[in-house]
C-alpha positions as CSV (number, residue, x, y, z in Angstrom):
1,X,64.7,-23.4,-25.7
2,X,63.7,-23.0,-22.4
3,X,60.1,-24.8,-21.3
4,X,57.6,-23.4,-18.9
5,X,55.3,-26.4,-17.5
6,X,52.4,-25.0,-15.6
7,X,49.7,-27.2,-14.0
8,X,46.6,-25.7,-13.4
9,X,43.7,-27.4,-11.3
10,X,40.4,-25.1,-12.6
11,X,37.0,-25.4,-10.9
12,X,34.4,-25.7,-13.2
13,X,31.0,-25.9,-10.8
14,X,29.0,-27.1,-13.5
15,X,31.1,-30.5,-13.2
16,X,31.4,-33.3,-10.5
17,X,35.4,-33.1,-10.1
18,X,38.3,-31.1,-10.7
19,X,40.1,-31.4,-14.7
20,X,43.2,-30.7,-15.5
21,X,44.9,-28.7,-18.0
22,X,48.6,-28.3,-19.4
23,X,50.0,-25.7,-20.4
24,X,53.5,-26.0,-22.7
25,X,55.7,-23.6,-23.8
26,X,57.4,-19.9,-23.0
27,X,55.1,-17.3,-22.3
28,X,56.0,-14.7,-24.9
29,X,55.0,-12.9,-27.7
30,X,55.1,-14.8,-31.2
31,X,55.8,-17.9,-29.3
32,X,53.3,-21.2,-29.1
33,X,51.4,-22.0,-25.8
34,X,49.9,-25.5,-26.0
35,X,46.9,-25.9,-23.8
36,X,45.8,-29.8,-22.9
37,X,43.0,-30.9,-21.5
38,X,41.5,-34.5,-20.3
39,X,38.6,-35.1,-22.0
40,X,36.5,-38.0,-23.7
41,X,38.1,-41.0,-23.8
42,X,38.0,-42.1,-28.0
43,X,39.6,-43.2,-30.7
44,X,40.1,-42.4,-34.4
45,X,37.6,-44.9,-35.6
46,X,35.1,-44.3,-32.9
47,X,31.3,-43.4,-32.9
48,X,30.7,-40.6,-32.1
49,X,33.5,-39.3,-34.3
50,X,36.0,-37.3,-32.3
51,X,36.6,-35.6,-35.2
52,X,33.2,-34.4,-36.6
53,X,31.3,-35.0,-32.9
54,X,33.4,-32.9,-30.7
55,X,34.5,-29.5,-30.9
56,X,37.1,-27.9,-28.9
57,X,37.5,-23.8,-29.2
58,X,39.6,-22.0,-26.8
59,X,38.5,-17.6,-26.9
60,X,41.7,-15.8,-26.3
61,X,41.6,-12.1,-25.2
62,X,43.6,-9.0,-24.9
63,X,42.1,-5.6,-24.4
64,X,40.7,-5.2,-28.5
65,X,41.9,-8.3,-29.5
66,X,39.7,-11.1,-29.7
67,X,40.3,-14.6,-31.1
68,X,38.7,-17.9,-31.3
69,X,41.2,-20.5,-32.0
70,X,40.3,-24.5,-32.6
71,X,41.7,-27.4,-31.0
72,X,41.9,-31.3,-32.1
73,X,41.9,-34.4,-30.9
74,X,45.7,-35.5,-29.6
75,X,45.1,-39.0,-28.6
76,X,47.4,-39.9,-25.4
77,X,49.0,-36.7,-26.1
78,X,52.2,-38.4,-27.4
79,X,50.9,-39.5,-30.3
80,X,54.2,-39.0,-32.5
81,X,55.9,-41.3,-30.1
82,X,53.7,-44.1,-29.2
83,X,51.7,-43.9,-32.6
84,X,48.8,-43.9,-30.5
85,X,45.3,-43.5,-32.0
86,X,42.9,-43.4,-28.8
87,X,43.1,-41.6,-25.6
88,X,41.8,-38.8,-24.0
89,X,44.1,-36.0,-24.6
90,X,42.7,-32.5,-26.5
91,X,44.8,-29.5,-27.7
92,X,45.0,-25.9,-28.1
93,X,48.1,-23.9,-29.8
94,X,48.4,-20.1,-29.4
95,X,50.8,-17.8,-30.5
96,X,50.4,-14.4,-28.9
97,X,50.9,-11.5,-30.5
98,X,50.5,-8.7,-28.0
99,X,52.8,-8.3,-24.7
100,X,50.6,-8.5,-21.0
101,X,47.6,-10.1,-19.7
102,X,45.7,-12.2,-21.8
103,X,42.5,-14.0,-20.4
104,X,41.3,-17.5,-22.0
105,X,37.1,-19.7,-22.0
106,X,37.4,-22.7,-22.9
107,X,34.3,-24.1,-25.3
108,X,34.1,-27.7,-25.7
109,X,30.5,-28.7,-27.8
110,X,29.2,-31.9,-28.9
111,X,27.0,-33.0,-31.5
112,X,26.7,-34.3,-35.3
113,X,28.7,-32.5,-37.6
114,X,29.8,-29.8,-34.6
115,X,33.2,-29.4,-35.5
116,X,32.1,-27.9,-39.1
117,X,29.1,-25.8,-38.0
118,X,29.0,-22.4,-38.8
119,X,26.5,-22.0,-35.7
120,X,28.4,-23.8,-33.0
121,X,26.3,-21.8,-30.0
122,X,23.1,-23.9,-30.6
123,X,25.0,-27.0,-29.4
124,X,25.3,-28.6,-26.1
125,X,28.3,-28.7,-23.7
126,X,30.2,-31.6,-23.8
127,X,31.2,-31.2,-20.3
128,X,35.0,-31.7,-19.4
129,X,37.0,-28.9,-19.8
130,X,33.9,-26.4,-21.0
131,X,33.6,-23.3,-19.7
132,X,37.6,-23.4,-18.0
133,X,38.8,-20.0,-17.5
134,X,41.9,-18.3,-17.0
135,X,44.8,-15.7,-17.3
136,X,48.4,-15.8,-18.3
137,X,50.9,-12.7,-18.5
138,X,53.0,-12.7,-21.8
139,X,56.5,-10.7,-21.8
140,X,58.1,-9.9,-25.2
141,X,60.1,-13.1,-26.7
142,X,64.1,-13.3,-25.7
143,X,64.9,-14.6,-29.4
144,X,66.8,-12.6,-32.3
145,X,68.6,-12.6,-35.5
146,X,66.8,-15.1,-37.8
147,X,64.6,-16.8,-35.5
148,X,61.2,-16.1,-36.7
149,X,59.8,-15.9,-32.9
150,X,62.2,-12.0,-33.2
151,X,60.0,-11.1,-36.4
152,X,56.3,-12.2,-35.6
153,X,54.0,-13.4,-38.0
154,X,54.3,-12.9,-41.7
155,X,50.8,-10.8,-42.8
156,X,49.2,-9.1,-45.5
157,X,49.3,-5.5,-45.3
158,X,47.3,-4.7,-48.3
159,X,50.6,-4.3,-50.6
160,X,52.8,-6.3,-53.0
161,X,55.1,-7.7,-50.1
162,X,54.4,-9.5,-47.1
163,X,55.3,-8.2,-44.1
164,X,56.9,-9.6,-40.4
165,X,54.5,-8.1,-37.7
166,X,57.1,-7.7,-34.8
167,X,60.1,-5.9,-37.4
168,X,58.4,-4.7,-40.2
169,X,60.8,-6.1,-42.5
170,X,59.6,-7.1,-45.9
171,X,59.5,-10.6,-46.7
172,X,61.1,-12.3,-49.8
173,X,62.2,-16.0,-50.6
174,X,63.6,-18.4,-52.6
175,X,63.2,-22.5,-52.0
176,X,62.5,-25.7,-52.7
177,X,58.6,-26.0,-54.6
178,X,60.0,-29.9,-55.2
179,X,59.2,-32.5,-54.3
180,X,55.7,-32.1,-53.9
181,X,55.3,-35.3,-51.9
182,X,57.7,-33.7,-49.8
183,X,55.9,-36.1,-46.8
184,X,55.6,-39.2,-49.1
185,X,58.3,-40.6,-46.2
186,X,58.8,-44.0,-44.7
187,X,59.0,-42.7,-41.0
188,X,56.1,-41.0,-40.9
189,X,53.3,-43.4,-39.5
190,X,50.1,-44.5,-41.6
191,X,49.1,-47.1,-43.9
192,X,50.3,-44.9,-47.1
193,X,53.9,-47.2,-47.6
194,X,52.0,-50.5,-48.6
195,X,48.5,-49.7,-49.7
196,X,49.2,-50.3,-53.3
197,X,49.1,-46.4,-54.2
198,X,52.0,-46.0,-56.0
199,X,54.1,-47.2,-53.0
200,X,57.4,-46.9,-54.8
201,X,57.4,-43.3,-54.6
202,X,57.7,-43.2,-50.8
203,X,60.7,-41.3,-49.7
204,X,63.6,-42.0,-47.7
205,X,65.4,-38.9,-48.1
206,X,68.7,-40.9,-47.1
207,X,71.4,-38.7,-48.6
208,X,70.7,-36.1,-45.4
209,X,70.8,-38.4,-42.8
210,X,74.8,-36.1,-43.4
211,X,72.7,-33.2,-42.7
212,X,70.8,-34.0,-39.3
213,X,72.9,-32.7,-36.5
214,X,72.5,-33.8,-32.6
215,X,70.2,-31.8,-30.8
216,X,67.5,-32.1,-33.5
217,X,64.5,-33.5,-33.1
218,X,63.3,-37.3,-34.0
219,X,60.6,-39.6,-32.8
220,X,60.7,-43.2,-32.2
221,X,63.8,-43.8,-31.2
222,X,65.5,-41.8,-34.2
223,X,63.0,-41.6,-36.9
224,X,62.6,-38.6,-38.9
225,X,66.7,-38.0,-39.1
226,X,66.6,-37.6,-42.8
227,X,64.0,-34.9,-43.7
228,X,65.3,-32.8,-41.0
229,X,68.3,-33.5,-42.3
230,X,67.2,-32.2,-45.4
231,X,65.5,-28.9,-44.1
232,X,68.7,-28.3,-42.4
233,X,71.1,-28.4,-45.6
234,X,68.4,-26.3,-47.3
235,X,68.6,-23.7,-44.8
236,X,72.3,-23.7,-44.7
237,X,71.8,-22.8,-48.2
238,X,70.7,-19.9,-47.4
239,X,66.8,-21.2,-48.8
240,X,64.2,-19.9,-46.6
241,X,60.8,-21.7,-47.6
242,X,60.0,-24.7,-48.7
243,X,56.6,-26.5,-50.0
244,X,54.5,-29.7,-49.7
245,X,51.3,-31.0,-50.6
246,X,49.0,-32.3,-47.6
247,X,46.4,-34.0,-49.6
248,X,47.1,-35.6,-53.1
249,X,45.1,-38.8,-53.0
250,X,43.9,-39.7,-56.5
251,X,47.1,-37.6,-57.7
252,X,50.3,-38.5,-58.9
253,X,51.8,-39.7,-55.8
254,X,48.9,-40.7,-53.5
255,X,51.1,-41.1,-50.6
256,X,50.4,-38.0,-48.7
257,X,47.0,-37.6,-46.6
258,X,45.9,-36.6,-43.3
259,X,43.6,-39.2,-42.8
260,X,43.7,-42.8,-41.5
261,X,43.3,-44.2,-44.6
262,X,42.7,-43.7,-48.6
263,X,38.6,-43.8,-48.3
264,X,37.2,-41.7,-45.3
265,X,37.9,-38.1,-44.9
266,X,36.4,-37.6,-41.5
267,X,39.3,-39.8,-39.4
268,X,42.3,-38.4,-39.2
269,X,45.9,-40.4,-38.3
270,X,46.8,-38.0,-35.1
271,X,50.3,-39.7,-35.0
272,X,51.1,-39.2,-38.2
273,X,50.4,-35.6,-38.1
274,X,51.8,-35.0,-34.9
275,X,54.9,-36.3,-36.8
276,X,54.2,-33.7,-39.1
277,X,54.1,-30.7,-36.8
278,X,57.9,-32.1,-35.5
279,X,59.3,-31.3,-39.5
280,X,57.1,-28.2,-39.9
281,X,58.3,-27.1,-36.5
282,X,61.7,-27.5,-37.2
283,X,61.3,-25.9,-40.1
284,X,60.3,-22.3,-38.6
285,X,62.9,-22.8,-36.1
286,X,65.4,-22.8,-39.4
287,X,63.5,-19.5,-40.5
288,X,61.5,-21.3,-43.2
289,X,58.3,-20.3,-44.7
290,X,56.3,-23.1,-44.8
291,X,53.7,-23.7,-48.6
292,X,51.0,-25.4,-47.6
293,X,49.4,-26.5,-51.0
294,X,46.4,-28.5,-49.7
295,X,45.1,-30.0,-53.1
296,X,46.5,-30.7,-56.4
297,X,44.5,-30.3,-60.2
298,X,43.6,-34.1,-60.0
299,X,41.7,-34.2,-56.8
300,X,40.0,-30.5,-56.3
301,X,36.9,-32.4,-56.7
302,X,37.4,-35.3,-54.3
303,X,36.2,-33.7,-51.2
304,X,32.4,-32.8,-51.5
305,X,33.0,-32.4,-54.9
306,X,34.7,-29.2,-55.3
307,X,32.2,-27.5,-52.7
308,X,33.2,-26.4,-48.9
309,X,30.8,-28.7,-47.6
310,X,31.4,-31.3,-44.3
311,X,34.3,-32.9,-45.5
312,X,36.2,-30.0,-46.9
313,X,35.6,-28.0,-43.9
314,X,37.0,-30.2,-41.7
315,X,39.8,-30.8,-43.5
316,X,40.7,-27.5,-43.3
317,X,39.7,-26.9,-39.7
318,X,42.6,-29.9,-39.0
319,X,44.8,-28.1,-40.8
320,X,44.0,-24.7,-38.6
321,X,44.0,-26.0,-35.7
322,X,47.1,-28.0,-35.9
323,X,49.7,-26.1,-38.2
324,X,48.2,-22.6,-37.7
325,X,50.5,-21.3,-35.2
326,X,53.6,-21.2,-37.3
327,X,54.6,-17.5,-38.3
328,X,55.3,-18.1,-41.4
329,X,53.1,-19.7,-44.3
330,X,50.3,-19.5,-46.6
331,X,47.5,-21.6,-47.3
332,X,47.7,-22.7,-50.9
333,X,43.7,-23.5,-51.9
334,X,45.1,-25.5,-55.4
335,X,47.8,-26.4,-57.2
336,X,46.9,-25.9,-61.0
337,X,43.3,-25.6,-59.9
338,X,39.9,-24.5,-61.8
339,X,39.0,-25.2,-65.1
340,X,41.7,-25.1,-67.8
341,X,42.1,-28.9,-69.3
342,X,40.1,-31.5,-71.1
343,X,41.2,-34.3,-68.7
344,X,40.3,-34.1,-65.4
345,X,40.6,-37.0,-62.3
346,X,37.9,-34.9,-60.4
347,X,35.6,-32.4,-61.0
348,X,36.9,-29.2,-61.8
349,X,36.1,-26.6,-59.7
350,X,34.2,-23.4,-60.3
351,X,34.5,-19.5,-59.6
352,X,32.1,-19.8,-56.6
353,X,33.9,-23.0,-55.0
354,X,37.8,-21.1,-55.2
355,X,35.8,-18.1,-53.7
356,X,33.9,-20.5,-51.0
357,X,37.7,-21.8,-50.5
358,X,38.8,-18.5,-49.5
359,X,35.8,-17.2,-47.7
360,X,36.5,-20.3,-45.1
361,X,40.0,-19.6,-44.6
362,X,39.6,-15.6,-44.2
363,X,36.5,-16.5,-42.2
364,X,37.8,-19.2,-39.5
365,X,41.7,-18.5,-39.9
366,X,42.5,-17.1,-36.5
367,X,46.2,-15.8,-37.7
368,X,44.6,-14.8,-41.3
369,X,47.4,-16.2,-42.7
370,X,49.0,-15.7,-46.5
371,X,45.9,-17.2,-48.9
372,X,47.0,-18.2,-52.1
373,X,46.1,-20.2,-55.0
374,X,48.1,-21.6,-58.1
375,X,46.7,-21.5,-62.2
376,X,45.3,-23.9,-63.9
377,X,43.3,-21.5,-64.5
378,X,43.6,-17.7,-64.5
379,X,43.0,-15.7,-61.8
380,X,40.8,-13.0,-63.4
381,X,37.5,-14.3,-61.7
382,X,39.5,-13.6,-58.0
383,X,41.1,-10.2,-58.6
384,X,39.8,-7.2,-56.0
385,X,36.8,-7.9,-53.7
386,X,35.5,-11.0,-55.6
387,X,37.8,-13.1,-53.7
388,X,39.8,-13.4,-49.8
389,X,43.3,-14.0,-51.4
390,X,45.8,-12.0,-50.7
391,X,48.2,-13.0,-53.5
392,X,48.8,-15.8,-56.0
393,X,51.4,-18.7,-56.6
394,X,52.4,-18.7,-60.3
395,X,53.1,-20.8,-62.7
396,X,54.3,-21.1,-66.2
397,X,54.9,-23.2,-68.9
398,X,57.5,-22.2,-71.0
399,X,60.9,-24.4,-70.7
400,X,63.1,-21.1,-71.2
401,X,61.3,-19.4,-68.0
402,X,60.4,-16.3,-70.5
403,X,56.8,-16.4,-69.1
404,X,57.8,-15.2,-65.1
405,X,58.8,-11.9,-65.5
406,X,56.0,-10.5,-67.8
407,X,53.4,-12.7,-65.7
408,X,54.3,-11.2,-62.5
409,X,54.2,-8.0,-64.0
410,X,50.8,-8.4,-65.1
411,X,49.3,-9.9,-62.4
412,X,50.8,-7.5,-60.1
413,X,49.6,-4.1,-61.7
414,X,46.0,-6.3,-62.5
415,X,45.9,-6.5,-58.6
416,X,46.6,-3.4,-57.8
417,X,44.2,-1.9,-60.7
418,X,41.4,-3.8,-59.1
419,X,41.7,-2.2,-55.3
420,X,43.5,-5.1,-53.6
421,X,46.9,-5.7,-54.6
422,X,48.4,-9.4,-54.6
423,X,51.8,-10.5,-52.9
424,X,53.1,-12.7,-56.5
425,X,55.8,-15.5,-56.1
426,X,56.2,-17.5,-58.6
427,X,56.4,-21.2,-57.6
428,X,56.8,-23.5,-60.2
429,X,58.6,-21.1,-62.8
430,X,59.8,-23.1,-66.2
431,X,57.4,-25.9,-68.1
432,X,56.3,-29.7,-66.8
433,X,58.6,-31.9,-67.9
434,X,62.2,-30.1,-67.3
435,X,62.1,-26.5,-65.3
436,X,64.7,-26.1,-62.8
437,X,67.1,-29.9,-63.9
438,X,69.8,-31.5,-62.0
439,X,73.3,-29.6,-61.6
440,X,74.8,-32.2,-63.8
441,X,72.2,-31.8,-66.6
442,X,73.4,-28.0,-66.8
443,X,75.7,-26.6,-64.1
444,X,75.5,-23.2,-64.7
445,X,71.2,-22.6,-65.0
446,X,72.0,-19.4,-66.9
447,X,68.4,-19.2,-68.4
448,X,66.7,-20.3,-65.3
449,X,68.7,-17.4,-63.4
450,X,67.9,-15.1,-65.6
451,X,64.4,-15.3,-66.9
452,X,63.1,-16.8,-63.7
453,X,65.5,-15.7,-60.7
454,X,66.1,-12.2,-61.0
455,X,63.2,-11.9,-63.9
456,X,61.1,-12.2,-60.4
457,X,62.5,-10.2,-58.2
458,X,62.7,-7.7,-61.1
459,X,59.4,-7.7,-61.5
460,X,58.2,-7.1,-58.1
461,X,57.7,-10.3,-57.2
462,X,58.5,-11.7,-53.4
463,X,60.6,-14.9,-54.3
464,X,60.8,-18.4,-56.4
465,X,59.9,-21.8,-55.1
466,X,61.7,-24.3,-57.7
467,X,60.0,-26.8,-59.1
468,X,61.7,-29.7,-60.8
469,X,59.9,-31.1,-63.4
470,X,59.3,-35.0,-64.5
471,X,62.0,-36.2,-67.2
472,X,65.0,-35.6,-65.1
473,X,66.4,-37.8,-62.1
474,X,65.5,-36.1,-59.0
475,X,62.1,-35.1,-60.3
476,X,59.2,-33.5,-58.9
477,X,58.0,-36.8,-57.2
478,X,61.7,-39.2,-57.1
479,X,63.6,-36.6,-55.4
480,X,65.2,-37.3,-52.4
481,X,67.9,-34.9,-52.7
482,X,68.6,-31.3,-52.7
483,X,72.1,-31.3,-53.3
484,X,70.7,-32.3,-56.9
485,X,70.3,-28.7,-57.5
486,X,73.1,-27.1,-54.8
487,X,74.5,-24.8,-57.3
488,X,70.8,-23.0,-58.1
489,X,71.1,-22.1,-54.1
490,X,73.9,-20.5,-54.2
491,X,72.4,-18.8,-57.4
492,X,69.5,-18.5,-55.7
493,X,71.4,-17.4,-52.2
494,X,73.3,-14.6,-54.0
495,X,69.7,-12.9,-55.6
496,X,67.9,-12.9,-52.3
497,X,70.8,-11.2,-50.2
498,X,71.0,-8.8,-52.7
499,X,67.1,-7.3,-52.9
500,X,67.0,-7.9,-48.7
501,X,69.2,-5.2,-48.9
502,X,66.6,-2.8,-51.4
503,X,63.8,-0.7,-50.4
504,X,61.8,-3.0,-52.6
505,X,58.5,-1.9,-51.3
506,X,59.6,1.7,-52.4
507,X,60.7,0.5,-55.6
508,X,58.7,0.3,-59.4
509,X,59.5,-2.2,-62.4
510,X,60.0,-0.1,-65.4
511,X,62.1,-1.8,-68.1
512,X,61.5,0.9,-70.9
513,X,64.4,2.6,-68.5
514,X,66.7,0.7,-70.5
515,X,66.7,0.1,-73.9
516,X,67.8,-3.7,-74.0
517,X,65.3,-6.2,-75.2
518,X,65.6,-8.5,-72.3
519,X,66.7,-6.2,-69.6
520,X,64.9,-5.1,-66.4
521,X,65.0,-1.8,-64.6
522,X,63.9,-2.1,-61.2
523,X,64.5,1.6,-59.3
524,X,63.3,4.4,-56.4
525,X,63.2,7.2,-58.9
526,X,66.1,9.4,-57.9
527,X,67.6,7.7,-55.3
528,X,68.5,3.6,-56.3
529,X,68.3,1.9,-60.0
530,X,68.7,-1.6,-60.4
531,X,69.2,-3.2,-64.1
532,X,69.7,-6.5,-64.7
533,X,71.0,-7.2,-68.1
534,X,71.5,-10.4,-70.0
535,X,74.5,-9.7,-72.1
536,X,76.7,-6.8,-70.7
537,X,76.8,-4.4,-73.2
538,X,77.4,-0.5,-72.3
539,X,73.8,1.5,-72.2
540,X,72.4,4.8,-71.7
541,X,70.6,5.9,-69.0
542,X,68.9,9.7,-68.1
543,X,69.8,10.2,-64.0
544,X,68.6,13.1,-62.3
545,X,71.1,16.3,-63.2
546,X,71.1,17.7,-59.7
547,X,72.7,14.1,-58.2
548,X,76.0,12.4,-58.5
549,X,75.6,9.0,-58.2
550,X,78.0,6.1,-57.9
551,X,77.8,2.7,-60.0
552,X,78.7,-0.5,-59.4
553,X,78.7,-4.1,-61.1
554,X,77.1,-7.1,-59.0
555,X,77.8,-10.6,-60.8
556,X,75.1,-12.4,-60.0
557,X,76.9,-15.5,-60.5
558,X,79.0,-15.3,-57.7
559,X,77.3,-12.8,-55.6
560,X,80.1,-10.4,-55.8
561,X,80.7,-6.9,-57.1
562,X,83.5,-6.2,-59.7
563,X,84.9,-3.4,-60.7
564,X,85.3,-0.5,-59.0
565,X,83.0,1.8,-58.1
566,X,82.3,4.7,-59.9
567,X,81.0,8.0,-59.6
568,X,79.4,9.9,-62.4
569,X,77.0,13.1,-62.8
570,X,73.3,13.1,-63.3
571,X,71.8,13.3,-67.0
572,X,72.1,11.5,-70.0
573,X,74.6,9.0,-69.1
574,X,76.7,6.2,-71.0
575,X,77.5,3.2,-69.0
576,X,80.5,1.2,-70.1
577,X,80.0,-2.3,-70.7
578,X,80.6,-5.0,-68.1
579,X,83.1,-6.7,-67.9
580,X,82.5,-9.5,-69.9
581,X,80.4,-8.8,-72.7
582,X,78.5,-12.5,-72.9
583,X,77.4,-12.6,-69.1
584,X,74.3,-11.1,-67.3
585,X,75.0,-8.4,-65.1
586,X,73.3,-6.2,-62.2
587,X,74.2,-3.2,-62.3
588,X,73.6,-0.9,-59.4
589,X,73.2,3.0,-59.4
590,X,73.0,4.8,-56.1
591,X,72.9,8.1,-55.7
592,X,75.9,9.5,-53.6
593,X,74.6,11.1,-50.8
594,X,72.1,7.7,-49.9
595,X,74.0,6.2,-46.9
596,X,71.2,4.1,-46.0
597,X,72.0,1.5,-48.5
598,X,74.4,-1.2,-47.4
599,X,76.4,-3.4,-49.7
């Protein structure tokens, strides 16, 4: 990628001397400028705390569009490389998402608890870099195909399916939910690998050092070869998101946190999450969609016990100001979270602490990125204007997956009913202890295919994430692996080629269309039906009489069609059976004239 290093020497009259400021990166639309400055001198552990005592905001404008977007603390700058923890190095990413001038102010305050106010103006100037101004041209970006920086950011548009903001095109996805201490790994800096928190579950992710391939990024001399290693060979899959915790002290791992250590949640380890933004960066260069979950069940009350109080804000502010930029993600406020268990680690939290949750993120979010949160408990006390989410990640409990399809389906019309329809993906389809097992534990996955695969999709929904249960090698927190699962993404591969290729947004779920028990209907009345059917019997179906329309068989299996195609006259209709009666088939019914449709 081609690198645009500007210096700029700014005046400031308020201030004795010159500062300087860097800016990094091309200067087009949906593509991340990193603004530097030299300020204070300090250090993770100091007092004040950089990270509670300072606040750096950069105001970015362009004609109507207006956006404040925060900045951190970045230590010598090259944190990721020299594991440094002092220095005097502040940042700023932007992603632009309008073509021309844009001008920037610089705001850099000071004060107890400034970086978590919700009234920053009544603070003082901290000098340095307050008050910089300037201007930058941005021309539109140079990239296509899959490269996210050709789409633009993934948003909400008030429907079932998330949308890209440069294309329009409707996103869906299937991926990897597992392992949830995803950044439980050795090469990442920190304290985590021998603080006597369940130590032996720190990854090494050695079976894709295969996968990394020259050219991709590392730090230190070659760490970090592994887990992009792995995020490559998941993207070669043809697997476009993948998901992580960011906070699961107290939880069943207790490796992964942003902070310098297990006990204070106001100092942050600025190498280790540099080293962070190097995997999730790679990631959207691989045209992933990144799952932030930022708590799990057992610690939603460890930071100001449940509330969106000092600590929790800043957490999240860290989180903004650092991974925000990427195109493609959503904020996950809890995995399993509310009240819906006797046993508990932490407090549970209430209705109006998931709302506070979400009222910070809508609030302070300067993309307004994909909000989400996972059951525990229901999401009945969220649905329409009682809460900021814009969708939710499901999960289900059943260890023959027969809980996705009819789940999506209900929270998707439950949505809609109350005046702000969610985007649904279900995220950890299946039950605890098994779910989605190893290839060699069953080869095939014909239930987990079936029920959860295309019983999503089917539904409505926008994609699966894969979770991987506990009683199997390669488990929700051992694995270090995806080839454990390679035959799920071709499975999985097959499914989402197939509905990119659907006017899903156009389409219903109506499975009274057909008459089997366990078959979906998925159609744009008149034009395109879908049914997916578990066994491959012959059925009747009542087309349109003015239309002829042509049918084929998809094996969703293989991701091939079979047979040939044929054509057959609207009305009362009897489709022959598939060919082989013990298999689940997709059967696709177009109507003749539709040319838009390409298979």
């Amino acid at each position: 990628m081609k690198k645009y290093l500007v210096l700029l020497l700014v005046f400031v009259s308020a201030m004795p001397q010159m500062r300087a400021q860097e800016i990094n990166g091309a200067y087009q639309k949906w593509h991340t400028l990193s603004f530097s400055f030299k300020g204070p001198k300090t250090e993770e552990n100091a007092q004040p705390n950089p990270f509670t005592s300072y606040r750096l905001d950069i105001l970015f404008e362009n004609e109507d569009e207006k956006v404040w977007v925060p900045g951190y603390f970045a230590a010598d700058g090259d944190a990721a490389n020299t594991s440094a923890s002092k220095g005097h190095i502040w940042r700023v990413h932007f992603t632009p998402n309008k073509i021309g001038k844009w001008t920037y102010k610089v705001r850099f305050l000071k004060g107890e608890n400034v970086a978590v106010s919700d009234a920053p103006e009544l603070f003082e100037s901290a000098g340095f870099m307050d008050g910089i101004t300037g201007e930058f041209e941005i021309s539109a970006s140079d990239k296509a195909a899959d490269d996210l920086r050709a789409k633009g950011r993934l948003q909400y548009n008030g429907t079932r399916y998330l949308r890209f903001a440069e294309t329009g095109e409707v996103f869906l996805k299937t991926g990897a939910d597992a392992p949830e201490n995803l950044l439980a790994y050795q090469d990442f800096d920190g304290t985590f690998h021998t603080d006597g928190h369940k130590d032996h579950l720190v990854k090494k992710w050695e079976a894709h050092l295969q996968d990394w391939r020259t050219g991709d990024p590392t730090w230190q001399d070659g760490k970090g070869k592994a887990l992009i290693g792995a995020i490559n060979y998941l993207a070669a899959q043809g697997m476009n998101a993948f998901s992580f915790l960011t906070l699961n002290i107290v939880g069943d791992d207790q490796n992964v946190f942003p902070y310098v250590d297990y006990t204070d949640y106001t100092r942050f380890d600025v190498s280790k999450l540099a080293q962070w933004e190097i995997i999730f960066a790679h990631g959207e260069r691989k045209g992933m969609f990144l799952h932030f979950k930022t708590q799990e069940v057992e610690n939603q009350g460890l930071l100001d016990k449940g509330d969106t109080g000092r600590e929790r804000r800043l957490y999240y502010r860290e989180l903004m100001a650092r991974f925000g930029h990427h195109l493609a993600l959503n904020w996950n406020l809890g995995e399993e979270n509310g009240l819906w268990t006797k046993r508990f680690r932490t407090v549970p939290q209430t209705t109006a602490q998931r709302i506070a949750m979400a009222d910070y993120f809508a609030e302070n979010d300067p993309y307004q990125h994909h909000l989400v949160i996972h059951n525990g408990q229901y999401y009945d006390d969220l649905l329409g204007n009682k809460s900021k989410l814009t969708g939710i990640s499901l999960q289900t409990h059943q260890v023959d997956f027969r809980q996705v399809h009819p789940h999506i389906l209900h929270w998707l019309k439950a949505s809609e009913e109350a005046g702000r329809p969610w985007v649904v993906s279900c995220d950890e389809p299946g039950d605890a202890k098994h779910s989605l097992v190893p290839d060699k534990d069953n080869p095939t996955h014909d239930v987990a295919r079936a029920a959860a695969l295309w019983g999503t999709f089917m539904a409505g929904g926008t994609g699966v994430e894969w979770y991987f249960g506990y009683d199997h090698e390669h488990s929700d927190l051992t694995c270090e692996d995806w080839r454990s699962r390679h035959e799920m993404w071709q499975q999985s591969r097959y499914a989402l080629q197939f509905f990119r290729k659907l006017p899903v947004d156009q389409m219903i779920a109506d499975d009274d269309f057909v008459a089997g028990k366990n078959d979906y209907c998925f159609y744009k009345k008149g034009e395109i039906y879908v049914i997916y059917q578990r066994k491959g019997e012959a059925f009747t179906v009542d087309l349109p009489k003015a239309k002829t329309f042509n049918i084929r068989w998809y094996n969703p299996r293989t991701g091939k069609f079979v047979k040939a195609q044929k054509a057959v006259q609207g009305g009362l209709q009897e489709i022959a059976a598939a060919p082989e009666l013990d298999k689940d088939w997709t059967i696709l019914i177009e109507d003749a004239a539709n040319t838009q449709i390409n298979f």
